[in-house]
Each structure stands twice: as C-alpha cells, then as structure tokens.
C-alpha positions, 0 to 999 in steps of 0.5 A, spaced: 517 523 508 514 516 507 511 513 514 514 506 512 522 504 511 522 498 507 529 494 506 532 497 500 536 490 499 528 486 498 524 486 493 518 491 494 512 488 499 506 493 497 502 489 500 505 490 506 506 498 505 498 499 505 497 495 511 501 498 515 500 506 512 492 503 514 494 501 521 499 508 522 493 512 520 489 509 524 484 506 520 482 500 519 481 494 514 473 493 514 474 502 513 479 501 507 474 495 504 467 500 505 472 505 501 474 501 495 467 498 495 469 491 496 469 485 501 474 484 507 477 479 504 480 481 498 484 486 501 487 481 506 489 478 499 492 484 496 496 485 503 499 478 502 500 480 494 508 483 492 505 487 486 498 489 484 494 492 478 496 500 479 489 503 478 487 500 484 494 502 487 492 509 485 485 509 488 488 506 494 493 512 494 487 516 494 483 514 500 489 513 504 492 520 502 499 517 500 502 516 494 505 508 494 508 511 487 514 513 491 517 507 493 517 504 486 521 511 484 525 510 490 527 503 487 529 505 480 534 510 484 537 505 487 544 502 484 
C-alpha cells in the first residue's frame, strides 16, 4: 500500500510524493542527496517539480525502496 494518497482529481505532484515518502522513512534530504551523488539544492527543485526525468525517477525509487511508478499506473486506471 502506497505511503501517500494523493487527490485523484489533481494533477500527479511527484515532486511532492519524494518528499513526503523521504520524510515518512525517516530520512532526510542531506541523506537523499549524498545517495544520488548531487548537491541539496537540486532535490529542493525536483520537490518543487510536477514531472521528472524517469531515470532519475527510478533511482530515486531504488534509494527510497519504493516504486513511485505506481502512481502514474494508478493514473491511467482512473476514468
């Protein structure tokens, strides 16, 4: 079961699902960024970002041990 619900209704914030996923395991921002290999800053632009590239999207899935995929497959089911 995915860690966060989001409104079905609005557009998909992936941005905002890392964030919270990071701070709901318990890790923080400075730990992601030392993971990835990048400085602080660029994660604070991609938690402000609605789309990103998906190979950094499978990365990110990879550290966090959670597949943000699934939010966009449970876009295409809705109606």
């Amino acid at each position: 079961m995915p860690l966060f619900m989001y409104n079905q209704s609005q557009p998909l914030h992936i941005g905002s699902l890392i964030y919270t996923t990071l701070k709901q395991k318990g890790h923080s921002v400075t730990w992601l960024a030392s993971q990835l290999h990048c400085d602080r800053s660029n994660l604070y632009k991609i938690f402000d970002k609605y789309y990103i590239d998906t190979d950094l999207l499978y990365r990110i899935s990879k550290i966090l041990n959670t597949d943000f995929f699934q939010y966009y497959s449970q876009k295409l089911l809705e109606k």
